[in-house]
N, C-alpha and C positions, 0 to 999 in steps of 0.2 A: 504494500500500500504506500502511496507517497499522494502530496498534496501542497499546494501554492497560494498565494492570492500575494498580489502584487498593483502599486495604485502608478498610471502612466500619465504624463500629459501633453497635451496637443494642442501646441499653441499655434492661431493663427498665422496665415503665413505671408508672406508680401503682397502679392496679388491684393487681398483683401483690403490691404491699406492703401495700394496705389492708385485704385481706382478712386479714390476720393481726389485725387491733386489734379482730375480729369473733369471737374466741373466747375460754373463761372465762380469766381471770377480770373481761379486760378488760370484755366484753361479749357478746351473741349476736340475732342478728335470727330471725326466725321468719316463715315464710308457712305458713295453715293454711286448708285446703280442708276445712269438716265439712257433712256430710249430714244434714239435723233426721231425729231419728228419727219424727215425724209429718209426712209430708208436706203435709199438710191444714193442719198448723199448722208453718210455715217458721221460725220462731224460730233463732237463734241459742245452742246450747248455752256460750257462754263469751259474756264481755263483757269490759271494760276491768280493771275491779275484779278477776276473776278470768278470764284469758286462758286458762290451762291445763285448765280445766274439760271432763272426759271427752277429757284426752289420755292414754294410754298410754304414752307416752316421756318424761318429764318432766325425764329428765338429758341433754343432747346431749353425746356423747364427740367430737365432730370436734375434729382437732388441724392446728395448721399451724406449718412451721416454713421457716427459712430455712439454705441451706446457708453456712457459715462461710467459709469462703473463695469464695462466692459471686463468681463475674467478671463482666463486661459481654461479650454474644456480640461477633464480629464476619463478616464476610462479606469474602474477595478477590474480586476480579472480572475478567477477563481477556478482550479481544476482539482480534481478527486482522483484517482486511476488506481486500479485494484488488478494484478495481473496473477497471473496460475500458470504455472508446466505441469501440463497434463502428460505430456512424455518428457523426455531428456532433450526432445529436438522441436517440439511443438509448446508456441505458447498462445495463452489464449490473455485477454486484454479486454476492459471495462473499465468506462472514465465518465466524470462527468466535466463539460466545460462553460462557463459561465460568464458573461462581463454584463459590467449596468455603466452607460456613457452618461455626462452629465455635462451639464453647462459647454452643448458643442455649437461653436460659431451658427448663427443663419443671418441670413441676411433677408429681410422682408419690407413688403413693401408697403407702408402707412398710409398710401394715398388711396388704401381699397374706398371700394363704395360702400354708403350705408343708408340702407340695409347691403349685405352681400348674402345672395344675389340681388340685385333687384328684382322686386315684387310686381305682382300684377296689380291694378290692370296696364298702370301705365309703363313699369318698367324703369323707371325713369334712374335717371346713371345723379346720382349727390357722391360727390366728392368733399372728405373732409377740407385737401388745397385745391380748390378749384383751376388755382393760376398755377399751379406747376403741374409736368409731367407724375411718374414715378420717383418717389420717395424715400430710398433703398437703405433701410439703417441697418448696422453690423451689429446682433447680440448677440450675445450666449446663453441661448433660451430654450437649444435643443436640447432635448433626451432620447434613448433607446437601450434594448436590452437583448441579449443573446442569451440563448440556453439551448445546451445541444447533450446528446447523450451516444457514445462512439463505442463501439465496437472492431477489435479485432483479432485477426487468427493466423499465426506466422507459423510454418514449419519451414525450417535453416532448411539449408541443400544440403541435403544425405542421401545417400546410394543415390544420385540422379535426379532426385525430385524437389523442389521447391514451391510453396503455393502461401502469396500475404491476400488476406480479404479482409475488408476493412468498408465499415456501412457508419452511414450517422444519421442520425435522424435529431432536428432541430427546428428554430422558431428565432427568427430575430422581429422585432418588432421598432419602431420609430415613429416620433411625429414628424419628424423633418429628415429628408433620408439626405447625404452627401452624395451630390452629381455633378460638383459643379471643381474641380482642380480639387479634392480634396475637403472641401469643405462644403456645409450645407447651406443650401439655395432651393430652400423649398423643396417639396415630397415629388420625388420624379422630378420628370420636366416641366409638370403644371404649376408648381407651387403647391402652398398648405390652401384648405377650402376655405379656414380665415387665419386670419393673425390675429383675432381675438380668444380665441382659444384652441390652441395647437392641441390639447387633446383630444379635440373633436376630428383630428387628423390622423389619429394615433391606429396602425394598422400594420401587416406585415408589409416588410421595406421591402424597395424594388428587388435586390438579390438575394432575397427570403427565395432558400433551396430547400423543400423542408425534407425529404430525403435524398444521400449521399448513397452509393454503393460504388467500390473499388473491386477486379481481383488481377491478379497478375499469379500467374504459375510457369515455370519451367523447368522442361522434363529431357532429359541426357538418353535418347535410345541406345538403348543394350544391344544392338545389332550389331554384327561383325566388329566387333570389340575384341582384341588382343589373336586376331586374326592372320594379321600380317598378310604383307604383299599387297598387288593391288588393290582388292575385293576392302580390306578397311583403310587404307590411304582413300579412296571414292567412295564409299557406303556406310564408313564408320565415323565414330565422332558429332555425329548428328543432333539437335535440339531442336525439340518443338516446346514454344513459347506463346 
């Protein structure tokens, strides 16, 4: 029997902070996809001199901000494993593996509508900043949990034969899953359903695998083995894997 638990942390990492020195008054990047209105003649409607030319948008409201008491997540981690030789050359294995994450970066956006969704009949879009875009603040407001239960079954290579099988059966669960360089950016690719309450998001995470099974075996054919001559130089020595 043998057993762990150990506390890890995972501090945000540049990305996250860079992207804030990318908006006014500091500065702002732009990529612009335009369609010549003459197909025939592909010209580019804007140039260096004037970049914004036959843009329709010409103020970006995107806002980013950081939470103030902002922490570094971190992650516990907890294993159990109970092993047995059931022969001299075969062993068998049983573990339990466990972690609970906490305080993990998100980044969300404040400028949802309210209500979200909007409601019938009208539907109508209330923005708490009406005058800006997306309003993307950095917390540490994620959590999530793993629990996994492993099994497996090794016999060493003796007389010819070898065979590890190895199965796990598990559940990770998160309100806010990591898709985005490492850190998390909202559940999937959608976002959480709100930012007002991330539990209401709380479900198994995108790379939630809930069964694992492995096997790998390799086997030394006995054929024309200590043979000599051609017949085991061609036909001996052989493995099937």
């Amino acid at each position: 029997m043998r057993g762990g638990y150990g506390i890890y942390y995972s501090p945000s990492f540049g990305l996250s902070w860079r992207q804030h020195a990318f908006q006014q008054p500091f500065g702002q990047s732009f990529d612009r996809t335009v369609r010549p209105p003459d197909p025939r003649n592909p010209l580019p409607v804007f140039t260096v001199e004037n970049p914004l030319a036959d843009l329709s948008q010409q103020i970006f409201t995107d806002r980013w901000g950081v939470q103030r008491d902002f922490r570094d997540g971190y992650v516990g981690q907890l294993n159990l494993t109970a092993q047995y030789l059931i022969t001299t050359d075969t062993l068998f294995e049983v573990a339990y593996h466990g972690s609970k994450s906490t305080r993990l970066p998100t980044r969300l956006n404040y400028n949802q509508t309210n209500p979200f969704p909007p409601q019938p009949p009208a539907f109508q879009l209330v923005f708490p900043y009406p005058d800006s875009g997306p309003v993307n603040i950095l917390e540490s407001r994620g959590a999530s949990n793993h629990n996994a239960l492993q099994a497996r079954l090794e016999r060493r290579f003796v007389r010819g034969f070898t065979i590890l099988a190895s199965y796990t059966w598990q559940k990770t669960l998160a309100d806010i899953d990591a898709v985005d360089g490492g850190f998390a950016n909202g559940a999937g690719p959608f976002g959480p359903q709100t930012i007002k309450n991330l539990q209401a998001n709380k479900g198994p995470s995108v790379f939630d695998r809930p069964h694992r099974l492995a096997l790998s075996s390799l086997y030394e054919l006995p054929i024309f083995k200590k043979r000599g001559g051609l017949a085991e130089t061609v036909f001996g020595g052989w493995q099937l894997g």
